[in-house]
VEXDREN-2710 file (C-alpha; in Angstrom, 1 decimal):
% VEXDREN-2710
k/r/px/py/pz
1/UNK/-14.0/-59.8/32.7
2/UNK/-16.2/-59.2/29.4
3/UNK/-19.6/-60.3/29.5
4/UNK/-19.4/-62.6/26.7
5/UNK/-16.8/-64.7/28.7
6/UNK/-19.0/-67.0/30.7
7/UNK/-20.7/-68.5/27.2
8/UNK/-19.8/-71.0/25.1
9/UNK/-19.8/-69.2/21.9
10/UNK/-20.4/-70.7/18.3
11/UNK/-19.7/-68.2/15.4
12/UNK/-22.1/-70.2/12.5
13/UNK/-21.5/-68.0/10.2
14/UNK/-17.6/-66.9/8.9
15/UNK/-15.5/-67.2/6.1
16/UNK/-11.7/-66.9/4.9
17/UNK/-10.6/-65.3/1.8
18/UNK/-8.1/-63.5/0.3
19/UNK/-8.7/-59.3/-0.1
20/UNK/-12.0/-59.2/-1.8
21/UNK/-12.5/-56.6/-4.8
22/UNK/-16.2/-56.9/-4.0
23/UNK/-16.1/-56.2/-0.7
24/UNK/-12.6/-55.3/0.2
25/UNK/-11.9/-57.3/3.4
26/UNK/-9.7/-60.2/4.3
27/UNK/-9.4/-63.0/6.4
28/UNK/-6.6/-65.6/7.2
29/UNK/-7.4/-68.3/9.9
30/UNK/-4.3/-67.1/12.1
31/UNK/-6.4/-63.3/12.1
32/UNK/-9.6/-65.4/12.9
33/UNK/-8.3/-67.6/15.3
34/UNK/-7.0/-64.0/17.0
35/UNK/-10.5/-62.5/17.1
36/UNK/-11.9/-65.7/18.3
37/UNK/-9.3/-65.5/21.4
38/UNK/-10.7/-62.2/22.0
39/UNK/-14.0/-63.0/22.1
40/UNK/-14.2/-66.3/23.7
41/UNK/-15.2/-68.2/20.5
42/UNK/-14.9/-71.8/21.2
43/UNK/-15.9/-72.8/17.8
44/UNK/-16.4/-70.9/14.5
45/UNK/-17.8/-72.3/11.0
46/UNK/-15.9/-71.3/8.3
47/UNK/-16.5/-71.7/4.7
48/UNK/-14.9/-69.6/0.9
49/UNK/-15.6/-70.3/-2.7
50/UNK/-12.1/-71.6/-2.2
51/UNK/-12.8/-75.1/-0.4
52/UNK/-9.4/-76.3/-0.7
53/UNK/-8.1/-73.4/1.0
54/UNK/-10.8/-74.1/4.0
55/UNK/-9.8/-77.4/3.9
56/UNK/-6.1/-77.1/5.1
57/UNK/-7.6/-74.5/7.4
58/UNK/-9.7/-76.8/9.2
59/UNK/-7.1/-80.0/8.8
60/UNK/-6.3/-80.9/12.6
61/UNK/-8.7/-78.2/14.1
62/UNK/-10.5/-78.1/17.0
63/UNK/-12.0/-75.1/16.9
64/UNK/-12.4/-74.6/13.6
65/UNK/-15.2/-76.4/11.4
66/UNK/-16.4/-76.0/7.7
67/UNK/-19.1/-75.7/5.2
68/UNK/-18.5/-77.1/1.8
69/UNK/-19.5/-74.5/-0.4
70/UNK/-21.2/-75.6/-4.1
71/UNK/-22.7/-73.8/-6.9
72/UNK/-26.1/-76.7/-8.0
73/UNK/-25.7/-74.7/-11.8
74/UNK/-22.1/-76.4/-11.8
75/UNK/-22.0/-79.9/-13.6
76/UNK/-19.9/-81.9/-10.6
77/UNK/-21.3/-80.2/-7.7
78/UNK/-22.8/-83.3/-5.8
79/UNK/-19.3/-85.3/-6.2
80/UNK/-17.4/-82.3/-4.8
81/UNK/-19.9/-81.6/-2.0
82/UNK/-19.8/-85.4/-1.4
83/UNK/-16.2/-85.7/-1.6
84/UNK/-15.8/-82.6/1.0
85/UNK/-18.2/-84.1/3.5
86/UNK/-16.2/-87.0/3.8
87/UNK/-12.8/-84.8/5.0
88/UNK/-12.0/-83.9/8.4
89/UNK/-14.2/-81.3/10.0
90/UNK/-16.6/-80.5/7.3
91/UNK/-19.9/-80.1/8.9
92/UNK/-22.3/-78.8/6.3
93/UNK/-23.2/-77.4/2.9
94/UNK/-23.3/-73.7/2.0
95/UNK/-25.2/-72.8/-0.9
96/UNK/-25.2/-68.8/-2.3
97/UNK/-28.3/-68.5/-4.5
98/UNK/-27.4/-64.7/-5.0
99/UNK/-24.0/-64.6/-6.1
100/UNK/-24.6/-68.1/-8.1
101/UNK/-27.6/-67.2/-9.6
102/UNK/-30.3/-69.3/-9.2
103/UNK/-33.9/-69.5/-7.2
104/UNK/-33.4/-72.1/-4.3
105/UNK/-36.6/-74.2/-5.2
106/UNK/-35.2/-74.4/-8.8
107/UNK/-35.2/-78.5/-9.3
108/UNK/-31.1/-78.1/-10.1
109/UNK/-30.9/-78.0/-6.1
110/UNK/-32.8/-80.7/-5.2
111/UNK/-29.7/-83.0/-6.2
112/UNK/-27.4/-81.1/-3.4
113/UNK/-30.0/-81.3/-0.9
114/UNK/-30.2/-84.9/-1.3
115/UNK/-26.6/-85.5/-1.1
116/UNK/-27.2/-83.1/2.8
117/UNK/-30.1/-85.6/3.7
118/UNK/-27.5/-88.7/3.1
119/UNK/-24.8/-87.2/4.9
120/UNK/-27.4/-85.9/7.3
121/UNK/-25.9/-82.4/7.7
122/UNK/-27.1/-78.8/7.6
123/UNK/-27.8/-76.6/4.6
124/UNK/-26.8/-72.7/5.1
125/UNK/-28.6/-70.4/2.6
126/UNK/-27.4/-66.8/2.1
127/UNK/-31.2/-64.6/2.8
128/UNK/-32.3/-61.4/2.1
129/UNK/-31.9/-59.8/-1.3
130/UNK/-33.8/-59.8/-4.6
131/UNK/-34.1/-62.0/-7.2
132/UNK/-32.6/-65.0/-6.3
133/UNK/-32.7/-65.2/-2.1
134/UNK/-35.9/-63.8/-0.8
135/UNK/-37.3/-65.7/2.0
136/UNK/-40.2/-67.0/0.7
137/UNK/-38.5/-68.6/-2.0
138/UNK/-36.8/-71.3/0.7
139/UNK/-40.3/-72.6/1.9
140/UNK/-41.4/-75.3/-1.2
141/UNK/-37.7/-76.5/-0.8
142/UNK/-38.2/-77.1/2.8
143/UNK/-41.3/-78.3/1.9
144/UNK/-40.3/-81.0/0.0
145/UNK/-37.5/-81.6/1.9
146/UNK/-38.7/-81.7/5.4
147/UNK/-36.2/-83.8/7.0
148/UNK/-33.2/-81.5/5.8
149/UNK/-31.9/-78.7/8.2
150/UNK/-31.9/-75.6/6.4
151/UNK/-30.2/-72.2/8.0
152/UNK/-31.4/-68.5/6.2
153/UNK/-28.1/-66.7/6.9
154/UNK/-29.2/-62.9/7.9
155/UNK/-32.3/-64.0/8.4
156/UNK/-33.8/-61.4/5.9
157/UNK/-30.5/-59.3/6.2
158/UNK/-31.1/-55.8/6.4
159/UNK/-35.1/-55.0/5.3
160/UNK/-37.8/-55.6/7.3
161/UNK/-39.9/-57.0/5.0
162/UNK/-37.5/-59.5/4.7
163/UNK/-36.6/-59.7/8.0
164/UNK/-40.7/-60.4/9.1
165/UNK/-40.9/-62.9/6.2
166/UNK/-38.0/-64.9/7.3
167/UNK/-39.3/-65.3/10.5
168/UNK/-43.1/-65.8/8.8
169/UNK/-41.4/-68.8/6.7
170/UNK/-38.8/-70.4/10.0
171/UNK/-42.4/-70.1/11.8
172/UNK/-44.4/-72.1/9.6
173/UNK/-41.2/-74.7/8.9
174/UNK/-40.0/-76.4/11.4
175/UNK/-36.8/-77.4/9.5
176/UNK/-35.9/-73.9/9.0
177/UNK/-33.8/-71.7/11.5
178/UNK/-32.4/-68.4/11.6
179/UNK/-28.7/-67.1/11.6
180/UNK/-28.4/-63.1/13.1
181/UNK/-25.5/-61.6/11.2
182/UNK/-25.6/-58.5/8.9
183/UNK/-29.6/-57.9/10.0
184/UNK/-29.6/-55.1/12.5
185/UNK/-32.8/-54.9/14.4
186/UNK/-31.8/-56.5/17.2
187/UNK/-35.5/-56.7/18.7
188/UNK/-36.5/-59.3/15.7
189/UNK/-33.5/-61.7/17.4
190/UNK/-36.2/-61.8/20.1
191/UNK/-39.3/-61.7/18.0
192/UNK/-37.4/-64.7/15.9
193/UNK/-36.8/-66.9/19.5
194/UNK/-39.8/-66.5/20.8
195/UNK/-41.7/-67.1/17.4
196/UNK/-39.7/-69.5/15.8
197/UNK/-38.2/-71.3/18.7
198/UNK/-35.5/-70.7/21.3
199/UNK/-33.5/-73.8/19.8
200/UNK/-33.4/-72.1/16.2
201/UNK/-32.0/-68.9/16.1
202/UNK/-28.0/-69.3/15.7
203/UNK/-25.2/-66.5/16.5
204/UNK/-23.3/-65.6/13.4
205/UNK/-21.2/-62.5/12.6
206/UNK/-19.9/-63.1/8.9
207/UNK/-16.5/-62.3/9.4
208/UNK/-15.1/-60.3/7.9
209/UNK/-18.1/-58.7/6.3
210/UNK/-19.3/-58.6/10.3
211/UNK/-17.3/-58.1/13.5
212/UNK/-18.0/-60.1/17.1
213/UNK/-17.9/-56.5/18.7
214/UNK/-20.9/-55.0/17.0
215/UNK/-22.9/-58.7/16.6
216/UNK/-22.4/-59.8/20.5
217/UNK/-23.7/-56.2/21.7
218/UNK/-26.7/-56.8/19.2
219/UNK/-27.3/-60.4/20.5
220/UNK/-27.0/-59.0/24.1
221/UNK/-29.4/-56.0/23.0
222/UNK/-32.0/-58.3/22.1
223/UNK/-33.4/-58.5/25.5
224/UNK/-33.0/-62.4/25.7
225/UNK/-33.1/-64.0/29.0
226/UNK/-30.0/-65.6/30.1
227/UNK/-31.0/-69.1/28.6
228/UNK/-31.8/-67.9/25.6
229/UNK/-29.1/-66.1/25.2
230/UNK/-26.9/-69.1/26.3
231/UNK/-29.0/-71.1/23.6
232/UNK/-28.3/-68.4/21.1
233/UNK/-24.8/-67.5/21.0
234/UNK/-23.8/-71.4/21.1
235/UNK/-26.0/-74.0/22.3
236/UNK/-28.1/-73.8/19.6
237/UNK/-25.4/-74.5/16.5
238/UNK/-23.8/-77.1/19.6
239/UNK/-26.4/-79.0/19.1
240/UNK/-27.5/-78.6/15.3
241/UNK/-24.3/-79.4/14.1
242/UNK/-23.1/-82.2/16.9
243/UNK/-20.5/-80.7/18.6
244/UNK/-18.9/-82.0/21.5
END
């Protein structure tokens, strides 16, 4: 018996695409649900560029749930995101300031926040790089929109100063949590729990950018005790996103 068998694991963090010139991986739902088999995943949260395509992969699942994924700078953003949240098993927003461009306390997202606080779901925020997704730059939005759940991804991803200032920023904002994949120090997973809070740091591995078997070990490394670690690896997204 692996370790990792005894928990009820949520991946918060994965995605499906086709191969990826940018990053030159792939993922289909049938190779996901495989990995998730192996790992004991009992849900994972998927989300692509490509919503449609997440869509049919999430029609009739029970294991698998989605983000809808919006770019603010594009004109119909907030009917797509509200059209999306609507469907069967969408569970939150993902929003990429990086790739798309944009600072997230620039006023064009305060419009697809406010479509999350109706539908009272989580935002996830991709974290870590320079210009557009330091951490600092997520704390006037959760200022101003305190009652909105917002999720770094990475948590600072893979710099220090990033990583510390993510945690700085989930510590003084109690609406902010923390999501582990891609940031490799495991010993700021602990830092992050017992700074930020035991019921705000999420498991995530970014398939296929990420793998369980590398992420799991790192979560484990963190020197958690065993209800944190339960709290960590699932109960934490169970409860942020509503699961039964």
């Amino acid at each position: 018996m692996d370790w990792w068998e005894k928990y009820y694991i949520v991946d918060a963090h994965a995605h499906i695409r086709l191969r990826d010139p940018l990053f030159g991986v792939e993922m289909s739902p049938e190779r996901l649900r495989r990995l998730m088999k192996k790992y004991n995943y009992a849900r994972c949260i998927i989300m692509s560029k490509d919503n449609a395509a997440v869509e049919r992969a999430v029609r009739g699942s029970k294991d698998l749930l989605a983000n809808v994924w919006v770019n603010p700078k594009e004109r119909d953003c907030c009917q797509v995101l509200r059209r999306y949240l609507q469907k069967e098993n969408f569970v939150g927003v993902k929003l990429h300031p990086l790739f798309d461009g944009y600072l997230p306390h620039d006023p064009i997202v305060h419009p697809v926040v406010e479509v999350a606080e109706e539908f009272d779901v989580p935002i996830q925020f991709h974290c870590g790089h320079p210009p557009f997704s330091l951490p600092w730059s997520f704390e006037p939005l959760a200022r101003e929109f305190p009652q909105v759940k917002m999720v770094l991804l990475h948590m600072g991803h893979g710099h220090v100063v990033y990583i510390n200032g993510a945690i700085e920023v989930a510590e003084r904002n109690p609406n902010i949590y923390l999501e582990t994949s891609g940031m490799p120090m495991h010993t700021k997973i602990k830092e992050a729990v017992e700074r930020v809070g035991r019921d705000r740091v999420l498991y995530g591995d970014d398939i296929p950018c990420g793998h369980p078997s590398w992420e799991l070990e790192k979560t484990r490394a963190a020197g958690l005790v065993e209800e944190d670690l339960r709290r960590v690896l699932g109960e934490n997204a169970r409860r942020l996103y509503s699961l039964e």
